[in-house]
C-alpha positions, 0 to 999 in steps of 0.5 A, a space after each residue: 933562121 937556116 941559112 945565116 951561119 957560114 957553112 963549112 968550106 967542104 960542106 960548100 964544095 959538097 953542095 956544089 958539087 951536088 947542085 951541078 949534078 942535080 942540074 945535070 941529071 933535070 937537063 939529061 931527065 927534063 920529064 923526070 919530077 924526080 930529077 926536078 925535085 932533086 934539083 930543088 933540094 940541092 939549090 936549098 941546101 946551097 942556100 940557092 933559094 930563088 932558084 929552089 923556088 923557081 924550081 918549085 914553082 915549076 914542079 907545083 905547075 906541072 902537077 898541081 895535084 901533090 900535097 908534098 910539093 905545095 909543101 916544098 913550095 911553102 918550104 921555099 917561100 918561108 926561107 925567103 921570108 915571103 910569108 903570105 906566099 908560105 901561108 898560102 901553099 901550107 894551105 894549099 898542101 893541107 887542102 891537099 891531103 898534106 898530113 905529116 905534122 911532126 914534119 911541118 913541127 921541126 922544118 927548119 925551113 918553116 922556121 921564120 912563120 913561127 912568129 906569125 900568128 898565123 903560124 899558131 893558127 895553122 897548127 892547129 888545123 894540123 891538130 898540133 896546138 891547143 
């Protein structure tokens, strides 16, 4: 599962450093997606994953619309094992438009569904499975 391995001192101070700008720039840009998108990227390669997804929610809530970020969103829940939540956006990005199976084959971030049988279901509706 990402997030279990201890990671390299200068890999910490990078992310830090990358979560503070990140902060600086969604506080400085608060209607910028973008900068909020950003934000949340940074929280999860910090390991920061009840706030990157706080940050999802928030940017699910403000266009509720976009494929990509219910995505994010499953993303987010799937790495604090929540996997009713996880299932729930997956379906929600698909219903969307979300069609970018290699992407959802090989995301580490999806990687505590693979044992779901739900997980096999899904892929199949991506036309990834038999």
């Amino acid at each position: 599962m990402p997030g279990t391995e201890s990671p390299d001192p200068l890999e910490e101070i990078a992310c830090r450093f990358e979560v503070r700008m990140a902060e600086e720039h969604a506080r400085a840009c608060p209607a910028d997606q973008d900068a909020l998108r950003a934000l949340a990227y940074a929280y999860t390669a910090a390991r920061r994953y009840e706030e990157a997804l706080s940050t999802d929610l928030a940017l699910v809530a403000r266009d509720p619309s976009r494929a990509d970020l219910c995505y994010d969103l499953a993303c987010s829940y799937a790495l604090l094992r929540r996997a009713d939540e996880a299932f729930d956006a997956l379906e929600r990005a698909l219903a969307l438009g979300f069609d970018d199976g290699d992407c959802l084959a090989l995301d580490d971030d999806l990687a505590s569904l693979h044992g779901d049988p739900r997980w096999g279901a899904f892929m199949k509706k991506m036309g990834l499975a038999d």
